[in-house]
C-alpha positions in Angstrom: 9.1 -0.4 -22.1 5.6 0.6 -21.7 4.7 -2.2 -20.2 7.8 -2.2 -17.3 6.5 1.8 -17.0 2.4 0.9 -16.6 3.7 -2.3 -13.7 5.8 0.0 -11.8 3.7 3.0 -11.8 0.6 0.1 -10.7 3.1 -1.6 -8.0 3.4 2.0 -6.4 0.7 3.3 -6.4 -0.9 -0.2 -4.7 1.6 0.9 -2.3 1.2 4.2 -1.5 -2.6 3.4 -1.1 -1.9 0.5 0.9 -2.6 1.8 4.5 -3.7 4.6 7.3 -0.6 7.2 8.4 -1.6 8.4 11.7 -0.9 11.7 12.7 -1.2 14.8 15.6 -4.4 15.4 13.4 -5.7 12.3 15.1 -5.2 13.6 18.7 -8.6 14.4 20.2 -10.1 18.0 20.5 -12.7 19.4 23.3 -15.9 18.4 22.0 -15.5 15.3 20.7 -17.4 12.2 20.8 -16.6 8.3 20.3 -19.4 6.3 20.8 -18.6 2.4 21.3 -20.9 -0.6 20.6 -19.8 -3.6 23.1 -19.9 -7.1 21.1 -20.4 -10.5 22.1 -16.5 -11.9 20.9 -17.5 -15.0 20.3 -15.7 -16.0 17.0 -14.1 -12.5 17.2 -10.4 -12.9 16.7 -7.7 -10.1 15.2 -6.3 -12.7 12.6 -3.2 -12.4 11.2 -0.6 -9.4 11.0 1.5 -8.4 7.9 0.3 -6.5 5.2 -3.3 -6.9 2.7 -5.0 -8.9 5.1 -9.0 -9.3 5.6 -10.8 -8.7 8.7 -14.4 -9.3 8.9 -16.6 -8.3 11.5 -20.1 -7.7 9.6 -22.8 -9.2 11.8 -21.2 -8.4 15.9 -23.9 -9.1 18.4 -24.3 -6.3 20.4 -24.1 -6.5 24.3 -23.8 -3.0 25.5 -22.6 0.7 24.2 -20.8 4.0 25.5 -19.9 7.2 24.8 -16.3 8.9 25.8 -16.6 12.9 25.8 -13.7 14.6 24.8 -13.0 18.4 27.5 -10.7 20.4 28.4 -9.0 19.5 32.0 -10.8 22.6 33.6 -14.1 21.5 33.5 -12.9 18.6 35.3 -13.3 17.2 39.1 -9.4 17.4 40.0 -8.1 18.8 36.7 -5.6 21.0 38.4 -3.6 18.3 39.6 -2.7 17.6 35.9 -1.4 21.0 35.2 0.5 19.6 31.9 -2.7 17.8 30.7 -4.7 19.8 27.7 -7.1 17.7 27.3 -9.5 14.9 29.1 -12.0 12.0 28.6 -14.8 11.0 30.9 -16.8 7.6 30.2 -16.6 6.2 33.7 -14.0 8.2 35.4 -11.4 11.2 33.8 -8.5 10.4 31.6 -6.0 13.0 31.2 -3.9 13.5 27.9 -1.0 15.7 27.0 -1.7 16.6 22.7 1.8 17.9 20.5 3.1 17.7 17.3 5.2 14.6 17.5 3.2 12.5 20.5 0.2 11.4 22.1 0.5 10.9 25.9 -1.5 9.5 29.3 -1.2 11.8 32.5 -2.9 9.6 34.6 -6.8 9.3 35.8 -9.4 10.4 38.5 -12.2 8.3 39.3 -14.6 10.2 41.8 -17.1 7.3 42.3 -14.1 5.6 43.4 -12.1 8.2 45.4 -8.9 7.1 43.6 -6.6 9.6 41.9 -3.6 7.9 39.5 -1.0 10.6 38.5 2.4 9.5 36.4 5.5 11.4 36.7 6.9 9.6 33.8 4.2 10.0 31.4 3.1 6.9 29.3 3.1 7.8 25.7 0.1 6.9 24.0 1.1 7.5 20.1 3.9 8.7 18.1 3.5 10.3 14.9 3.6 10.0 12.3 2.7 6.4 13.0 2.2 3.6 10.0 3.1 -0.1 9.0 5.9 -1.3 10.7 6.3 2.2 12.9 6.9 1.5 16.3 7.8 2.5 19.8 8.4 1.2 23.7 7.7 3.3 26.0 8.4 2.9 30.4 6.2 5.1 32.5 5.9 5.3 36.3 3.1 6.9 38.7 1.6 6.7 42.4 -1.5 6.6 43.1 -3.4 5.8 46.9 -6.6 3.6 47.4 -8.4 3.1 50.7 -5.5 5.0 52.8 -3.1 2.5 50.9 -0.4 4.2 48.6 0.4 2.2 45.2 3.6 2.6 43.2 2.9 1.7 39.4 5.9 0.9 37.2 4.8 -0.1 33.4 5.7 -0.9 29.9 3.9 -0.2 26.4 5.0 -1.5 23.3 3.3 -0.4 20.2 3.8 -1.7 16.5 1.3 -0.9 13.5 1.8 -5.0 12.2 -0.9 -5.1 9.7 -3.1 -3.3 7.1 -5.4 -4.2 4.7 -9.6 -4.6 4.4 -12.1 -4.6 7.3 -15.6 -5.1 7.2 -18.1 -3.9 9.6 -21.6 -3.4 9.9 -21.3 0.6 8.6 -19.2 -0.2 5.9 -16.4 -1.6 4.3 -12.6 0.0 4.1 -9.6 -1.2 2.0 -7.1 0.3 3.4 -7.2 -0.1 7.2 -4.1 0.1 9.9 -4.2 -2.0 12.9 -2.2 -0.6 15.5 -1.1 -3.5 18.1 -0.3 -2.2 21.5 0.8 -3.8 24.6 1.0 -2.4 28.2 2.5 -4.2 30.9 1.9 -2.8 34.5 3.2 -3.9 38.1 1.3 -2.6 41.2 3.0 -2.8 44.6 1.6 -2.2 47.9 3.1 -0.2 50.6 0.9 -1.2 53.2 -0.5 -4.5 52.5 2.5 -6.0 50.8 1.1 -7.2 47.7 1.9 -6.7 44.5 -0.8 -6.9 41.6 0.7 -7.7 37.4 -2.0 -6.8 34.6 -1.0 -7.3 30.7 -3.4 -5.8 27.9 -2.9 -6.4 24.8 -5.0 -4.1 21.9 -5.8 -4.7 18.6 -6.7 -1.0 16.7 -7.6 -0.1 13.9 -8.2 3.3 12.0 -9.6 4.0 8.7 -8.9 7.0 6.6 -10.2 10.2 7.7 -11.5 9.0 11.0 -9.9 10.2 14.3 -10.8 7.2 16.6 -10.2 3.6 15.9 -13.5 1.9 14.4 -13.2 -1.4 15.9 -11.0 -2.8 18.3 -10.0 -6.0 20.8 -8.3 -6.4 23.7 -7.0 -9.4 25.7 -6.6 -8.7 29.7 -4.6 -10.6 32.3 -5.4 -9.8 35.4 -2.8 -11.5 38.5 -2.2 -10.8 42.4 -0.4 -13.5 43.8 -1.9 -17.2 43.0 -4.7 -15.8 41.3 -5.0 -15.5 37.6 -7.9 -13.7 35.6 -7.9 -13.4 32.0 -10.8 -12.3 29.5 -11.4 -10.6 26.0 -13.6 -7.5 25.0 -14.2 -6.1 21.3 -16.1 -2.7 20.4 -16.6 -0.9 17.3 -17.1 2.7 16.5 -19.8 3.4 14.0 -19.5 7.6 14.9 -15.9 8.3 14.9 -14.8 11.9 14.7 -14.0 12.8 11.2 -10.6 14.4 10.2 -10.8 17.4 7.9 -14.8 17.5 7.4 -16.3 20.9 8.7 -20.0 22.0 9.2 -20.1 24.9 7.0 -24.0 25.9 7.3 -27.1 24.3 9.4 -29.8 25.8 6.8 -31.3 23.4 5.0 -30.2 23.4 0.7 -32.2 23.5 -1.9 -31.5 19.8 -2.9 -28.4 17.7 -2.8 -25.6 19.4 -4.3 -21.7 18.1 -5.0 -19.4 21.5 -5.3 -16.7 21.6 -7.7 -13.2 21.2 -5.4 -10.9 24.0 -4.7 -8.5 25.2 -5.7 -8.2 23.0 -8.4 -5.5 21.8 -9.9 -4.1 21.6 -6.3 -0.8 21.0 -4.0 -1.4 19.0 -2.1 -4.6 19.6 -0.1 -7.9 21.0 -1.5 -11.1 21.4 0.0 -14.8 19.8 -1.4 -17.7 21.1 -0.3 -21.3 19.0 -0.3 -25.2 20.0 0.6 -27.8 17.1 2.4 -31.2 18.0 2.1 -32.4 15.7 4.8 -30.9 13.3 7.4 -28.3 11.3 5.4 -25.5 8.3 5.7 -23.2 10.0 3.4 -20.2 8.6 1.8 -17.2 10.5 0.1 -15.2 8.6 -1.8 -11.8 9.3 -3.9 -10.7 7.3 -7.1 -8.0 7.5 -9.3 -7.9 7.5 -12.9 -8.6 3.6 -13.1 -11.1 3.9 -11.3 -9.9 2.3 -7.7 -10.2 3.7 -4.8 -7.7 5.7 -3.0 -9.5 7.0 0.0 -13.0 7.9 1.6 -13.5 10.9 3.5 -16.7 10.6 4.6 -19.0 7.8 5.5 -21.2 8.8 7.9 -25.0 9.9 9.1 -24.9 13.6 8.3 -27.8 16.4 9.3 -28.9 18.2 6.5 -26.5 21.8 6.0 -23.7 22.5 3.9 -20.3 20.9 5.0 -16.8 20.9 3.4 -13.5 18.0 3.8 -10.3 19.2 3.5 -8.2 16.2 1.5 -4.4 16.2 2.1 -2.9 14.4 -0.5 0.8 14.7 0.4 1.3 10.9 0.0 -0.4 10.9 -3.1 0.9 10.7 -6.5 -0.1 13.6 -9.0 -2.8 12.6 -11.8 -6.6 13.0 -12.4 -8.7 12.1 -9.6 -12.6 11.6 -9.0 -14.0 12.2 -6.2 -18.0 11.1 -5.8 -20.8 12.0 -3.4 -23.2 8.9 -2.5 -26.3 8.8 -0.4 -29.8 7.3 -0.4 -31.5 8.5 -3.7 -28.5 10.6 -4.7 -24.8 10.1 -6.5 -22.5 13.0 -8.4 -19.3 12.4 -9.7 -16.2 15.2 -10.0 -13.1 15.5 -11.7 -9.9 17.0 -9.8 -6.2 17.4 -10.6 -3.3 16.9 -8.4 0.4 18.4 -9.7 3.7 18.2 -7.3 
């Protein structure tokens, strides 16, 4: 009986710690950054879907890099016209987004080096949440837009499935329990003018780690086709910088010496909060373990200034027991004990 107990409890737990559950937590806030390294894809490929599969993407050859700011839709050129929008992105021309509770969504974009404006009426949705393996959604969305005196009706389609989890690899790191979001948006462009009408198909391959608001690494397929003409490449990026979920500058001055602070409260249900100190310029990792010692989750893993900072861990999908939770970085490692009871 013991035996039948220890495999079950095993089995379920393997499952519960199995992959990423996306939530409005991951919607963007003003102020953030994602900063994207451009890699040759060469022998990039997403591999397959289903769950506990491998992805490794260690040594990328990098080609070019960006950074997406994250601002509210007043400090924009043309933000009024997206009164709904609360919040934008700006790489190469604005992005406008509509944040809640239960959905992500795409307002449309503004690009002034272009002198094109693209609004939707029906919105695109973006995400759903909460959003993990085998969630999924499809979503039709419809705008206008007007380029070179021309006006352009857009009609569209995005379907989105998380079809995968399991390890990736990447140059900053290594994470076991990885979601990989596939998501794929049809559009059709016709003319009023000119008569034409203009298809494009991307397909993405996402995925997000625990703990990190952005995807880390992604690929996307594009088809590109106005009337006997066909275009079709690849890109891939990965994110060595995305936002963090939960983990809060506390203090700027510099500590005495590295320091790992005793969680709290503790015991705790079901979030606590664990507080660290960097002395200097760190890459910092936070790790979780259960009681046989595998790992559950990380919560940091990152290039940290030196201050005092502190992760909030929600451990609603988690079952209760003894935890650890350890503090690595270069020339330093402390371990602590924590307690979750439901």
């Amino acid at each position: 009986m013991f035996k039948i107990t220890l495999l079950i409890f095993l089995f379920t737990s393997f499952q519960v710690f199995s992959q990423v559950t996306l939530t409005s937590s991951n919607n963007p806030s003003a102020g953030n950054l994602q900063y994207y390294i451009a890699i040759d894809t060469t022998g990039i490929t997403p591999g397959s879907s289903g769950p506990n599969q491998t992805w490794n993407y260690i040594n990328p050859v990098r080609i070019d890099s960006m950074v997406m700011n994250w601002m509210l839709p007043s400090g924009t050129p043309n933000g009024g016209q997206y009164q709904e929008s609360d919040i934008a992105s700006h790489d190469t021309c604005y992005n406008y987004f509509k944040n809640s509770a239960d959905k992500f969504e795409y307002l449309g974009t503004n690009s002034t080096t272009q002198n094109t404006i693209i609004k939707y009426s029906d919105f695109q949705t973006f995400m759903t949440y909460p959003f993990t393996y085998n969630s999924s959604f499809i979503d039709n969305f419809s705008g206008k837009f007007a380029v070179e005196g021309d006006s352009i009706y857009r009609t569209g389609t995005v379907n989105t499935t998380a079809d995968a989890w399991g390890t990736i690899n990447l140059p900053f790191g290594s994470y076991n329990n990885a979601l990989r979001v596939k998501r794929i948006v049809n559009t059709r462009d016709s003319s009023v003018n000119f008569q034409f009408v203009f298809n494009s198909t991307y397909t993405f391959y996402e995925w997000y780690v625990p703990n990190k608001k952005f995807y880390v690494f992604a690929i996307v397929y594009i088809s590109l086709n106005i009337g006997d003409g066909n275009i079709s490449f690849m890109r891939a990026v990965y994110n060595s910088n995305s936002t963090p979920i939960g983990i809060t500058p506390i203090s700027s001055e510099v500590p005495d010496g590295y320091k790992l602070l005793q969680n709290y409260p503790n015991p705790f249900n079901p979030r606590t909060i664990i507080g660290f100190q960097l002395t200097v310029n760190s890459f910092a990792k936070l790790t979780v373990y259960d009681l046989l010692g595998r790992e559950v989750t990380t919560l940091v893993n990152e290039q940290l200034k030196p201050g005092t900072y502190e992760v909030d861990w929600n451990a609603a999908n988690f079952p209760s027991g003894v935890y650890y939770y350890r503090l690595s970085t270069d020339g330093f490692t402390e371990t602590r004990k924590m307690i979750l009871i439901k």
